[in-house]
N, CA and C atoms of all chains as a GROMACS GRO file, in nm:
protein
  588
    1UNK      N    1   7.188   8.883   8.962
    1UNK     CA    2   7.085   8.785   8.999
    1UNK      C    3   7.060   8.787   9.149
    2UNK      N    4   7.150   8.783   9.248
    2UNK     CA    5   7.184   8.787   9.335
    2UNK      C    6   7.029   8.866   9.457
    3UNK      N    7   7.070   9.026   9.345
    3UNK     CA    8   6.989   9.117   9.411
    3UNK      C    9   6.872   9.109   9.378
    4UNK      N   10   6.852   9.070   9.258
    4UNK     CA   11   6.698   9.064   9.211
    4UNK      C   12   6.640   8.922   9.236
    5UNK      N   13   6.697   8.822   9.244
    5UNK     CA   14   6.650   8.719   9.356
    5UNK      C   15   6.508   8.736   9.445
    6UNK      N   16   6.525   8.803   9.508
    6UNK     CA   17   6.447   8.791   9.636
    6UNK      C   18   6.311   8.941   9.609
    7UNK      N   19   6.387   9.026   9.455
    7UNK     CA   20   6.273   9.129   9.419
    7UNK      C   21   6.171   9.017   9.334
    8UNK      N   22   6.247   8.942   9.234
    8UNK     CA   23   6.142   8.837   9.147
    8UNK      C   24   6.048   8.796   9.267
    9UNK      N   25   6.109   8.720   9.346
    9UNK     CA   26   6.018   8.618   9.435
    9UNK      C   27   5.916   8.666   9.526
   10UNK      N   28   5.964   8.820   9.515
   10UNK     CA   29   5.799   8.917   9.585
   10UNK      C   30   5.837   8.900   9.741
   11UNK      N   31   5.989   8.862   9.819
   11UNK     CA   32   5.971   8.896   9.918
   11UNK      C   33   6.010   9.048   9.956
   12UNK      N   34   6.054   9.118   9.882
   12UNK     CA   35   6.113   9.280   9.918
   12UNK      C   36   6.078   9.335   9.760
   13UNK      N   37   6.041   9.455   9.745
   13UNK     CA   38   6.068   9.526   9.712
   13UNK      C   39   6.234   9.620   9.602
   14UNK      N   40   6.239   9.674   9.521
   14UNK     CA   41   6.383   9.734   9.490
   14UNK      C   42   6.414   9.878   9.591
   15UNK      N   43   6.256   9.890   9.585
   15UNK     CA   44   6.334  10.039   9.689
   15UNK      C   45   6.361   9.971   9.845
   16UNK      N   46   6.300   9.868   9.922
   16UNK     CA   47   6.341   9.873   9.996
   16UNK      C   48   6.489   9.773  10.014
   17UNK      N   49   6.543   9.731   9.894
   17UNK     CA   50   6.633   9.724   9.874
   17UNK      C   51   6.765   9.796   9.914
   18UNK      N   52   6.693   9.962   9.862
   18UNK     CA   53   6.783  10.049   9.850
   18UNK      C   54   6.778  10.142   9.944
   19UNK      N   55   6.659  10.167  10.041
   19UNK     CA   56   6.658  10.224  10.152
   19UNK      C   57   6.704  10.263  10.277
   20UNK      N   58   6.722  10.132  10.297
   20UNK     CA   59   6.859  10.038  10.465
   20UNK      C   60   6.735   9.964  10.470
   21UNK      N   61   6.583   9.937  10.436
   21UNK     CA   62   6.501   9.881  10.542
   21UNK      C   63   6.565   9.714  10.523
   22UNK      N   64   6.634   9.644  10.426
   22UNK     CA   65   6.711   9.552  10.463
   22UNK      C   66   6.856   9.614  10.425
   23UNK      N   67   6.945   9.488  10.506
   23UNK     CA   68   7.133   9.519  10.474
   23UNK      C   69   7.143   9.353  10.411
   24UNK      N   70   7.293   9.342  10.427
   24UNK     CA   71   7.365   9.235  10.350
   24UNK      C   72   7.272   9.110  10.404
   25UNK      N   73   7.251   9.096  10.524
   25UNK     CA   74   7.252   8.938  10.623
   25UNK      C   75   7.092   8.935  10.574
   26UNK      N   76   7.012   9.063  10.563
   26UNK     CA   77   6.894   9.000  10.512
   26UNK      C   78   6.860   8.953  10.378
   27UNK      N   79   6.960   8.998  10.290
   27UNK     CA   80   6.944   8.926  10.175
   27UNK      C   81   7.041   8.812  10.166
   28UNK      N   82   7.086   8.790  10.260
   28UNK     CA   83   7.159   8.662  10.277
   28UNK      C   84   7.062   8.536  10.248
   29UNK      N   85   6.937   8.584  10.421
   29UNK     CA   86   6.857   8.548  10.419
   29UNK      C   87   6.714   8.472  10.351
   30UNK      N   88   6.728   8.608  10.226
   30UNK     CA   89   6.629   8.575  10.166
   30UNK      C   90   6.640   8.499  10.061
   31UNK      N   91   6.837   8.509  10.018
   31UNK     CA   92   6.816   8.400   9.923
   31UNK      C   93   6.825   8.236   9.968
   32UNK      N   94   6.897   8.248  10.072
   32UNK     CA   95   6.865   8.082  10.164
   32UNK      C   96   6.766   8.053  10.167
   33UNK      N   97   6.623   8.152  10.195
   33UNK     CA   98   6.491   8.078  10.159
   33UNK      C   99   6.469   8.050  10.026
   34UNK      N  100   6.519   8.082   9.938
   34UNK     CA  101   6.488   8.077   9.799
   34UNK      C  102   6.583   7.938   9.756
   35UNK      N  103   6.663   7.937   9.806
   35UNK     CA  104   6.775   7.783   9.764
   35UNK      C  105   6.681   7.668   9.812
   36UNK      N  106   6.644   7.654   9.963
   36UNK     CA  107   6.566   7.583  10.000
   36UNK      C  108   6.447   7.555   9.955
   37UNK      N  109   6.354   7.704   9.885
   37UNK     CA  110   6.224   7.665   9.836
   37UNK      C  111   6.218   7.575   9.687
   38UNK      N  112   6.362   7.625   9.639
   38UNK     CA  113   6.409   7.550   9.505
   38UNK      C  114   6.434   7.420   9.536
   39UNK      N  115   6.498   7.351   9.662
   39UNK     CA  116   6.531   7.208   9.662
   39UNK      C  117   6.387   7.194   9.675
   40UNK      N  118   6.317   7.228   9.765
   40UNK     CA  119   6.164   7.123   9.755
   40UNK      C  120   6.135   7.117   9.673
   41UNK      N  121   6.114   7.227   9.559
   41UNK     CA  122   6.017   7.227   9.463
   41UNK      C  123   6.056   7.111   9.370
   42UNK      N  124   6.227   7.087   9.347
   42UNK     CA  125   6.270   6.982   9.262
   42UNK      C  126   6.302   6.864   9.327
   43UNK      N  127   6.294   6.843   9.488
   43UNK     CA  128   6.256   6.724   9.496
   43UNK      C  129   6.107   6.687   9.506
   44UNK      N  130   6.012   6.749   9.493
   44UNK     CA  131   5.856   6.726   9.480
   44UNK      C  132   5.847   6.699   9.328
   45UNK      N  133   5.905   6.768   9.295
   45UNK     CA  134   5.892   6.735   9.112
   45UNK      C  135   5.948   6.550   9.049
   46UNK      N  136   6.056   6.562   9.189
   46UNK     CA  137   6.186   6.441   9.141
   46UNK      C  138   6.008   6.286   9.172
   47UNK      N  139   5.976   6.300   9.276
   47UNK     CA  140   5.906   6.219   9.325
   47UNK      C  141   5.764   6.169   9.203
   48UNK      N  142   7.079   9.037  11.395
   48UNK     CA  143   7.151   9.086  11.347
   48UNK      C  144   7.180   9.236  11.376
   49UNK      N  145   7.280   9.311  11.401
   49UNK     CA  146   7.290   9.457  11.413
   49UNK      C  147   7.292   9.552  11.282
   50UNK      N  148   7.252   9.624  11.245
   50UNK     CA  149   7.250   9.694  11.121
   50UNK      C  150   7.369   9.831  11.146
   51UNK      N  151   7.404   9.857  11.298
   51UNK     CA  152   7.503   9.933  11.268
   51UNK      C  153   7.636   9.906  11.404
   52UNK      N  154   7.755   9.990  11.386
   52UNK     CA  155   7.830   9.923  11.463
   52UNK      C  156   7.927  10.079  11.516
   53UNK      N  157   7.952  10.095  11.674
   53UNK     CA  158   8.034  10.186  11.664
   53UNK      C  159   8.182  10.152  11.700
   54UNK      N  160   8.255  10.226  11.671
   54UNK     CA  161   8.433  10.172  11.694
   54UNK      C  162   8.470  10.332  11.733
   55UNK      N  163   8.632  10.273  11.802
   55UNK     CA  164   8.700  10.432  11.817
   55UNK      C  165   8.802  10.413  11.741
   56UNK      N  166   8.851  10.497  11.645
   56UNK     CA  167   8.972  10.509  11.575
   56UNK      C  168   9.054  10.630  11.610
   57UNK      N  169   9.186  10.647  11.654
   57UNK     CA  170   9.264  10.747  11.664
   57UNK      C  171   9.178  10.817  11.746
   58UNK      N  172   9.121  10.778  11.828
   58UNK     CA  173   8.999  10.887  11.929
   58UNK      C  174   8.909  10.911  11.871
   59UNK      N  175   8.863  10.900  11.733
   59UNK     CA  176   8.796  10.956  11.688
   59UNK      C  177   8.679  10.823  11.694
   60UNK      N  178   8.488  10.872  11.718
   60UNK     CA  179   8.387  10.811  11.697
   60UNK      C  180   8.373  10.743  11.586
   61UNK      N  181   8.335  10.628  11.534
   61UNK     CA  182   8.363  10.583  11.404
   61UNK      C  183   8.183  10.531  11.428
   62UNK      N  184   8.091  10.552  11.295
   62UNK     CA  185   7.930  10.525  11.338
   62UNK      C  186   7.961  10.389  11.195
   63UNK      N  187   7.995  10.279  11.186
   63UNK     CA  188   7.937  10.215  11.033
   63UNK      C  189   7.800  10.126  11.026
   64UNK      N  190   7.777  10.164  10.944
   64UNK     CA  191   7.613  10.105  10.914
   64UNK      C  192   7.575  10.020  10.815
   65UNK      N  193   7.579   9.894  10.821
   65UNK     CA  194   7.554   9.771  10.727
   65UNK      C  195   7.513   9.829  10.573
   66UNK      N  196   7.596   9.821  10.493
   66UNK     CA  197   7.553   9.854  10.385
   66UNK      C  198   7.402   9.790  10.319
   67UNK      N  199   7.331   9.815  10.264
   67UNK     CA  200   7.203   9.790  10.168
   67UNK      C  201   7.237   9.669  10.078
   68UNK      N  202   7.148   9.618  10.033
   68UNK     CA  203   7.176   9.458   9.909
   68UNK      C  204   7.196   9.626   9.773
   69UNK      N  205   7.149   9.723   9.751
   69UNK     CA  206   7.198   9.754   9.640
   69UNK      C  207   7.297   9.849   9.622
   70UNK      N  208   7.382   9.866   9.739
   70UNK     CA  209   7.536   9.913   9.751
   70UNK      C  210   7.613   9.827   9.751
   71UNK      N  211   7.600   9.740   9.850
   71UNK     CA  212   7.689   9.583   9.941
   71UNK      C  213   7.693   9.518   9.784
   72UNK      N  214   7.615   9.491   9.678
   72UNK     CA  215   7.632   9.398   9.582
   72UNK      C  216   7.721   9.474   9.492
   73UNK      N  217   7.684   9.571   9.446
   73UNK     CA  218   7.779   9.628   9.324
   73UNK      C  219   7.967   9.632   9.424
   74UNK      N  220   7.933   9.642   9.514
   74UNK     CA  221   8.091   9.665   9.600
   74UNK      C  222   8.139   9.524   9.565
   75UNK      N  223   8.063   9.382   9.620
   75UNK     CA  224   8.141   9.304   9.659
   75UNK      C  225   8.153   9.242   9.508
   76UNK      N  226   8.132   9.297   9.397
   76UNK     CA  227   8.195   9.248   9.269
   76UNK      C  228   8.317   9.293   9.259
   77UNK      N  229   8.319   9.417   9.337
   77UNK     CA  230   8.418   9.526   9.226
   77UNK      C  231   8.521   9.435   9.319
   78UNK      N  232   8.474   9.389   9.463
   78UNK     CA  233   8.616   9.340   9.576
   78UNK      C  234   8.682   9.221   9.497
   79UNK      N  235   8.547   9.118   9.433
   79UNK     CA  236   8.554   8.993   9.356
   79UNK      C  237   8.695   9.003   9.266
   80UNK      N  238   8.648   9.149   9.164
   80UNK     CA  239   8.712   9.152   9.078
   80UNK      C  240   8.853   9.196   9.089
   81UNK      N  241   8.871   9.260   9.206
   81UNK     CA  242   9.007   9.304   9.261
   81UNK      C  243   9.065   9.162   9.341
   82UNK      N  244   9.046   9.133   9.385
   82UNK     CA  245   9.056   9.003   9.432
   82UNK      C  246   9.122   8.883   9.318
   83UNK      N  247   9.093   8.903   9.241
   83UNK     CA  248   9.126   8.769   9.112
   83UNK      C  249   8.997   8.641   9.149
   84UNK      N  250   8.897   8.684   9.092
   84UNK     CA  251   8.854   8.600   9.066
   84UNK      C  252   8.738   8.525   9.202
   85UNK      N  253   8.721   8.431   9.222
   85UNK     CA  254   8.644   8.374   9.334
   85UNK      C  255   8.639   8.424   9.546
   86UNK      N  256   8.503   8.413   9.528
   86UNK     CA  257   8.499   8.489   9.636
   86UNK      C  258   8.504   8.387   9.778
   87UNK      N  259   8.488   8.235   9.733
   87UNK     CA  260   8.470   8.138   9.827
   87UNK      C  261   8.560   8.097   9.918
   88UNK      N  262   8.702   8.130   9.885
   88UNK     CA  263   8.831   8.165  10.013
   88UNK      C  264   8.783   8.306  10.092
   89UNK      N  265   8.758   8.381  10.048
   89UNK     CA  266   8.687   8.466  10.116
   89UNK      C  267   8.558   8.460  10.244
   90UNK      N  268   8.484   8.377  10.127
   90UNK     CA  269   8.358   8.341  10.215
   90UNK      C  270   8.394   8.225  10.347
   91UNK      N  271   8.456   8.165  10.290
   91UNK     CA  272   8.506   8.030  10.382
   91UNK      C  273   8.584   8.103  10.533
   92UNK      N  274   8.681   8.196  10.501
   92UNK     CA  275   8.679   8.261  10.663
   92UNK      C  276   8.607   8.358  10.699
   93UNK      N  277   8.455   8.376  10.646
   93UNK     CA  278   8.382   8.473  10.708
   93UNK      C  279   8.303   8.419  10.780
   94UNK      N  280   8.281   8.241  10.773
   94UNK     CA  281   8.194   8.226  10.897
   94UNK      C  282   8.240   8.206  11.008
   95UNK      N  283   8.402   8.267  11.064
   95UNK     CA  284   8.462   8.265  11.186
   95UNK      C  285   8.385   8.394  11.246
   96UNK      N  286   8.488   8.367  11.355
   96UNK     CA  287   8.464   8.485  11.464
   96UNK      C  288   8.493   8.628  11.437
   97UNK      N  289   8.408   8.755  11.432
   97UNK     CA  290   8.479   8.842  11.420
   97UNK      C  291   8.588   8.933  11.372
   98UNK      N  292   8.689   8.846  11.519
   98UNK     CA  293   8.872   8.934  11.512
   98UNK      C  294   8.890   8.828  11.348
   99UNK      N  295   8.833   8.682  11.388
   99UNK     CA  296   8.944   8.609  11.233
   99UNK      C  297   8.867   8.679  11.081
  100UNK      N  298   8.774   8.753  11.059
  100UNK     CA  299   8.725   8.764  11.014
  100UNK      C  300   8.781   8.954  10.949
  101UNK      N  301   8.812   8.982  11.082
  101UNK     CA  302   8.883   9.116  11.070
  101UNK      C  303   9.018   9.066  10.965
  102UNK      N  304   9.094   8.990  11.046
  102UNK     CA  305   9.170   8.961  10.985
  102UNK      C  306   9.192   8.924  10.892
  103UNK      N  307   9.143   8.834  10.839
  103UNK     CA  308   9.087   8.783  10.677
  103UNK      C  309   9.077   8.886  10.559
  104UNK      N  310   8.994   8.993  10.620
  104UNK     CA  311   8.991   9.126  10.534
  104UNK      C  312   9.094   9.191  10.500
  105UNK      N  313   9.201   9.185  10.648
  105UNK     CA  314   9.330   9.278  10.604
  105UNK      C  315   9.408   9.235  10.535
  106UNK      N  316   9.388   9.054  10.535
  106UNK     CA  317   9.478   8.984  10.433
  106UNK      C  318   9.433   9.053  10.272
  107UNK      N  319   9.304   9.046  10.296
  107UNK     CA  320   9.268   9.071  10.137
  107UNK      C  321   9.274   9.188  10.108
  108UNK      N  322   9.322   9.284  10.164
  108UNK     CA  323   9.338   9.433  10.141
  108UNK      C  324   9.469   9.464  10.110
  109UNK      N  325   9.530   9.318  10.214
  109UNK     CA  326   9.664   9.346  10.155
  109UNK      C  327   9.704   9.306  10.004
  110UNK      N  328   9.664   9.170   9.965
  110UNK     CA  329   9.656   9.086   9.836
  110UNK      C  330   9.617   9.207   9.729
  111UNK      N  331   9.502   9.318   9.747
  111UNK     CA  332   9.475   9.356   9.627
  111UNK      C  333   9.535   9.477   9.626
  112UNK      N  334   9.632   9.506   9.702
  112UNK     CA  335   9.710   9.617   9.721
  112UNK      C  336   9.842   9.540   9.586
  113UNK      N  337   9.854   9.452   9.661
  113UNK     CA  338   9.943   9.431   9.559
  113UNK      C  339   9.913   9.367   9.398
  114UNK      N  340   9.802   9.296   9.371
  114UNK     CA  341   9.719   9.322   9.275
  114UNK      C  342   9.688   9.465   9.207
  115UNK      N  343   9.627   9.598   9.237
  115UNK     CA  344   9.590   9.611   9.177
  115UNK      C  345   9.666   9.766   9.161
  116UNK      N  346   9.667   9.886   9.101
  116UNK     CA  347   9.752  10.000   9.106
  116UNK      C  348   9.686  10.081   9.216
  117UNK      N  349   9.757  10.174   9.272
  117UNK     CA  350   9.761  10.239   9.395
  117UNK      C  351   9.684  10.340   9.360
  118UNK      N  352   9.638  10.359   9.242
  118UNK     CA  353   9.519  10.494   9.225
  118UNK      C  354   9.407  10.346   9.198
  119UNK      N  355   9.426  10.256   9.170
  119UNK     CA  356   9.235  10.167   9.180
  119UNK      C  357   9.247  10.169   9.258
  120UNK      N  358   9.284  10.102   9.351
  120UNK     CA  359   9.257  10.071   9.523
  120UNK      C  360   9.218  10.220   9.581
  121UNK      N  361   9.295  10.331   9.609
  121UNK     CA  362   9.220  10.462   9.651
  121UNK      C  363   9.076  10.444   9.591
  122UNK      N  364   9.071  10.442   9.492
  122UNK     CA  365   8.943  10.501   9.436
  122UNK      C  366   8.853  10.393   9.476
  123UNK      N  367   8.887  10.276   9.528
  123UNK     CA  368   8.798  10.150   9.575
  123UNK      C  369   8.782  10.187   9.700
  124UNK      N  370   8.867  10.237   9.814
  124UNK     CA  371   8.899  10.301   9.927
  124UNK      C  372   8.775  10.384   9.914
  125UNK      N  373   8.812  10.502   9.860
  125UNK     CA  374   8.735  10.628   9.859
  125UNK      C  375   8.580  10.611   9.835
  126UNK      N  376   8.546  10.506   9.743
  126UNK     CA  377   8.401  10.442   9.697
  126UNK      C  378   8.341  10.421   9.830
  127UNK      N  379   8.430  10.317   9.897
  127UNK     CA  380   8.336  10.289  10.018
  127UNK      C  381   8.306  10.392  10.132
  128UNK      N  382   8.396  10.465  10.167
  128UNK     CA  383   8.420  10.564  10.235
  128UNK      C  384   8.316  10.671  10.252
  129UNK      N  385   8.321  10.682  10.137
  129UNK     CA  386   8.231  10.802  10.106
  129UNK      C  387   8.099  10.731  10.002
  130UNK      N  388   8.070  10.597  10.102
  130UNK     CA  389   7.919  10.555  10.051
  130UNK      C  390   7.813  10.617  10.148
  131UNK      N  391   7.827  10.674  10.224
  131UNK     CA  392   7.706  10.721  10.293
  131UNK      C  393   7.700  10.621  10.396
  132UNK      N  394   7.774  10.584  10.451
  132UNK     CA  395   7.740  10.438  10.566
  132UNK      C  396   7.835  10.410  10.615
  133UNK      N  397   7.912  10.596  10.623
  133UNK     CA  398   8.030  10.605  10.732
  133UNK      C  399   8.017  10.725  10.791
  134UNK      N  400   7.950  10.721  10.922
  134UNK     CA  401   7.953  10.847  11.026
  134UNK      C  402   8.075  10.881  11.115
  135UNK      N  403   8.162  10.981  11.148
  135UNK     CA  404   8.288  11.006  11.226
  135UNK      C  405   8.213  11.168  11.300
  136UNK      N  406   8.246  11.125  11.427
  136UNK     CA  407   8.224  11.212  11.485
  136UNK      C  408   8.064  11.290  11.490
  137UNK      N  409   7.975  11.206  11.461
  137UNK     CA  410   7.846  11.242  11.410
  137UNK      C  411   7.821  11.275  11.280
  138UNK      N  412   7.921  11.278  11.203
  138UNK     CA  413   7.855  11.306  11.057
  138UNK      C  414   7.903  11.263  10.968
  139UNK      N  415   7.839  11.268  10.875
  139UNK     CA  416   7.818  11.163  10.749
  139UNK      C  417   7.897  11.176  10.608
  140UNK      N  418   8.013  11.111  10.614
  140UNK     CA  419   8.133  11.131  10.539
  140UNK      C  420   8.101  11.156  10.385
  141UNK      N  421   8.086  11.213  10.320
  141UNK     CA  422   8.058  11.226  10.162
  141UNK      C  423   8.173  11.262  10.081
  142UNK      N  424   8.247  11.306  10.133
  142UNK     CA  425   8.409  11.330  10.029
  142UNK      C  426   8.487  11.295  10.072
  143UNK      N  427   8.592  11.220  10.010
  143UNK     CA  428   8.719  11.203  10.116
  143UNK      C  429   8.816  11.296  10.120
  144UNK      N  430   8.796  11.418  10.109
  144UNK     CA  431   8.811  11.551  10.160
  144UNK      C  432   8.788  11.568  10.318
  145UNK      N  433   8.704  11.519  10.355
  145UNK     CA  434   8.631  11.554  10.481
  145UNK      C  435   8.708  11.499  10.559
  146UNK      N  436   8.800  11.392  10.542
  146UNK     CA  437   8.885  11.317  10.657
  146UNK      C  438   8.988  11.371  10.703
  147UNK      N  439   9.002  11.486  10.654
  147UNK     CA  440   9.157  11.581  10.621
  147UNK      C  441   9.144  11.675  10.748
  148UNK      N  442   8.994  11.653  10.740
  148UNK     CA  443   8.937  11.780  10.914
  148UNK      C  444   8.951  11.778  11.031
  149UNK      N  445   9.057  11.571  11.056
  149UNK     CA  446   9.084  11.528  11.170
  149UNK      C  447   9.227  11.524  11.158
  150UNK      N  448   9.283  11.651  11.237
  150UNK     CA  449   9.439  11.659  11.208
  150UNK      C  450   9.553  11.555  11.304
  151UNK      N  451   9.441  11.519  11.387
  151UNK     CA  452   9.550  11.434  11.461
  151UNK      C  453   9.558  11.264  11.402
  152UNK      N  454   9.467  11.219  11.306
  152UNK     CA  455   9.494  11.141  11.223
  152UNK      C  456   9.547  11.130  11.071
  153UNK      N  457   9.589  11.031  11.014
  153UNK     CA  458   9.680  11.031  10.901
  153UNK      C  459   9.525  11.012  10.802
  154UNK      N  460   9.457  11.068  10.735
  154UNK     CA  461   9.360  11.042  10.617
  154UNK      C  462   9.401  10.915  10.573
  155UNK      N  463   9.437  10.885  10.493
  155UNK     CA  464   9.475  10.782  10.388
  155UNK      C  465   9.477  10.620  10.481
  156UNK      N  466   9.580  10.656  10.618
  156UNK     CA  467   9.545  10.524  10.767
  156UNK      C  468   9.419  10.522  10.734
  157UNK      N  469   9.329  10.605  10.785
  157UNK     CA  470   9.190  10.633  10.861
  157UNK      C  471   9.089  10.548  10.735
  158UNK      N  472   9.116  10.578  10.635
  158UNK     CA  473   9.020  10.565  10.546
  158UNK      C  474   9.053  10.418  10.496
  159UNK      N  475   9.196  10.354  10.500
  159UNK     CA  476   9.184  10.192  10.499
  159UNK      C  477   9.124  10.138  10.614
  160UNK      N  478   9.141  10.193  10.743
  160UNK     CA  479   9.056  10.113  10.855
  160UNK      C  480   8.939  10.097  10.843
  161UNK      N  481   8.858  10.221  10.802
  161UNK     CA  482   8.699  10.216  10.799
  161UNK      C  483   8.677  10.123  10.726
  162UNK      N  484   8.794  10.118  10.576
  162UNK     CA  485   8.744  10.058  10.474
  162UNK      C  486   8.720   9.903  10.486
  163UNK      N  487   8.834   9.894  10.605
  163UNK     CA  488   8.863   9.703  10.629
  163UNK      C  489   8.724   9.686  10.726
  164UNK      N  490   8.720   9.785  10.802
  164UNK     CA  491   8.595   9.770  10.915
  164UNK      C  492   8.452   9.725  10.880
  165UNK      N  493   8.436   9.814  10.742
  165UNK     CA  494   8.316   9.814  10.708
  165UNK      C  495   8.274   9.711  10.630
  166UNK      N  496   8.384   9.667  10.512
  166UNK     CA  497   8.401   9.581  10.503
  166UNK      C  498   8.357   9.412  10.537
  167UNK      N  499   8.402   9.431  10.623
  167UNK     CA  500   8.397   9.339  10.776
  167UNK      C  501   8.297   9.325  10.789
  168UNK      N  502   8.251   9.421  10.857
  168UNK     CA  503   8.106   9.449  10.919
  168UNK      C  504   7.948   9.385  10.817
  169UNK      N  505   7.982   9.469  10.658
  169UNK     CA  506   7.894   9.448  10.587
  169UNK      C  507   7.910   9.312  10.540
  170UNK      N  508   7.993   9.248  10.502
  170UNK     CA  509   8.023   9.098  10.414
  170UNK      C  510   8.007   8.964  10.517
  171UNK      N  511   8.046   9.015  10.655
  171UNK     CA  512   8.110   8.906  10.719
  171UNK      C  513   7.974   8.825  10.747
  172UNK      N  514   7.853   8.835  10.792
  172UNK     CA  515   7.726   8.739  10.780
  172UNK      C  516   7.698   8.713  10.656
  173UNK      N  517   7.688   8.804  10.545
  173UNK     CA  518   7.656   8.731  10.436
  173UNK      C  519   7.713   8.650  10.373
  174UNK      N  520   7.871   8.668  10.374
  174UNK     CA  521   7.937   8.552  10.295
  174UNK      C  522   7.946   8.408  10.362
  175UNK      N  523   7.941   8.411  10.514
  175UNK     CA  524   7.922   8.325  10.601
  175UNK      C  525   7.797   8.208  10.556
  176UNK      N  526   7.702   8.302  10.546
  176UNK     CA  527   7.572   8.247  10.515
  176UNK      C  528   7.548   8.185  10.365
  177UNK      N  529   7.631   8.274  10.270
  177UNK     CA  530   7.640   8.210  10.086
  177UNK      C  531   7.718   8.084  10.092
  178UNK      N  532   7.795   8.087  10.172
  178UNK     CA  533   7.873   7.955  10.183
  178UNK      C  534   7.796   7.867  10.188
  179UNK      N  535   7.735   7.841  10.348
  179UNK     CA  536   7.638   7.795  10.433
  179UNK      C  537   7.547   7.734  10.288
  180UNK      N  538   7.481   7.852  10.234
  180UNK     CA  539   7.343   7.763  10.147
  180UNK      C  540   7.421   7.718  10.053
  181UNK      N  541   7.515   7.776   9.982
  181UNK     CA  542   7.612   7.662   9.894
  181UNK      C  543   7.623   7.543   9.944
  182UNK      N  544   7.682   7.493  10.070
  182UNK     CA  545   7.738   7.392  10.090
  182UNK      C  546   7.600   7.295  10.068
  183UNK      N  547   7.490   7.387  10.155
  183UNK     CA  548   7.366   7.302  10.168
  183UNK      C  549   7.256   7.256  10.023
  184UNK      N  550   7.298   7.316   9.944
  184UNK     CA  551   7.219   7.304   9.806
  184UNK      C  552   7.326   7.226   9.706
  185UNK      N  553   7.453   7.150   9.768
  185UNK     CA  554   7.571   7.100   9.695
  185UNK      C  555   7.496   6.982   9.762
  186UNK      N  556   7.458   6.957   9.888
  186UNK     CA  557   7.428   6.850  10.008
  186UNK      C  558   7.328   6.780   9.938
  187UNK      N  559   7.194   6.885   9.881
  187UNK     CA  560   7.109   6.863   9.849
  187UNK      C  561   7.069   6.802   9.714
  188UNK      N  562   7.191   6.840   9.620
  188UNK     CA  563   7.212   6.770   9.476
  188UNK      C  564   7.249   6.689   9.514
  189UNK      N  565   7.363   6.628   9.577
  189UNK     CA  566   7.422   6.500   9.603
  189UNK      C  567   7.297   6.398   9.658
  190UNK      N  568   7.208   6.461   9.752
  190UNK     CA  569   7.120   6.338   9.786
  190UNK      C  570   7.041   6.324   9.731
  191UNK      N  571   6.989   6.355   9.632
  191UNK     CA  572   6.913   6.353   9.519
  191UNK      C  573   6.968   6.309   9.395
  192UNK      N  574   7.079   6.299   9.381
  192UNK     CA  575   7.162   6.173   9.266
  192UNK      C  576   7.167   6.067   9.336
  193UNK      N  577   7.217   6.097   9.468
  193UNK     CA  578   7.192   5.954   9.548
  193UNK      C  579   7.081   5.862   9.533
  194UNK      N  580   6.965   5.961   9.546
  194UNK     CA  581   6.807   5.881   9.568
  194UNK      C  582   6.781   5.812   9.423
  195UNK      N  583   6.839   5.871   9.319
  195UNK     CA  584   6.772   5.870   9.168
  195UNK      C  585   6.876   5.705   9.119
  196UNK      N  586   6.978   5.726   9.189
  196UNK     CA  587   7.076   5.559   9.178
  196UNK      C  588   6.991   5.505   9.240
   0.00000   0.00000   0.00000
């Protein structure tokens, strides 16, 4: 899930996954935006 | 962030280069799974500094040494080693054959250092950071049961 995380959500690509054009800290990255875009979305929903 | 890092080992140039999300992930299961189980003692000293961070690794290299048999661990050794995202001396390690070509080092030393190095190198922001949004999306359920009382 981890890796395909951030391929679902359309910010990267699988090949550039697999390329170097990102490493570990950017998919760190990209799933911290994805945790965060998940709290808004369910506290906008909660409201 | 740096994507690559150089070191000297035994004199020798050491080039390591942040592993990829689709190397770095299949690895840090197999570490998970050598490990026993949870990676969050792990993660929890990777958002230190560096050296504690070095260190942390050697603990856990040591732990699955004794965990796991001395031909898995080589072959966990050798996996990373010879992932393509270890340069010595300018070039690009593909067998662990090739380490045998530096006679004034011990192979088998050489190839746990890289292994703890790289290691290091590749995990130590990300697990730092999985923590990090863990803690913060644990923060974030809690204030949101809060709000709903």
């Amino acid at each position: 899930m981890t890796l395909w995380g951030p391929i679902l959500a359309g910010m990267a690509t699988l090949k550039e996954m697999q390329d170097g054009t990102y490493d570990m800290d950017d998919l760190a990255d990209m799933l911290q935006a994805i945790s965060v875009k998940n709290l808004i979305e369910k506290r906008t929903h909660e409201k | 962030m740096k994507k690559e890092k150089t070191l000297q080992l035994d004199g020798l140039d050491i080039r390591l280069v942040k592993f990829s999300p689709s190397v770095g992930m299949p690895v840090l299961a197999k570490l998970q799974n050598m490990i026993g189980g949870s990676i969050i003692k792990l993660a929890g000293g990777m958002s230190g500094k560096e050296s504690e961070q070095a260190e942390l690794m050697a603990g856990v290299i040591d732990d699955i040494t004794e965990r796991v048999g001395p031909e898995q661990l080589q072959s966990f050794i050798e996996e990373i080693v010879t992932s393509g995202f270890v340069f010595i001396n300018g070039d690009k390690i593909t067998h662990i054959d090739d380490l045998a070509m530096f006679e004034d080092s011990d192979p088998y030393y050489l190839a746990l250092m890289i292994t703890k190095e790289l290691l290091t190198f590749s995990f130590g922001g990300f697990l730092g950071k999985f923590l990090a949004s863990r803690d913060s999306s644990k923060a974030g359920a809690k204030n949101s049961s809060r709000k709903a009382k």
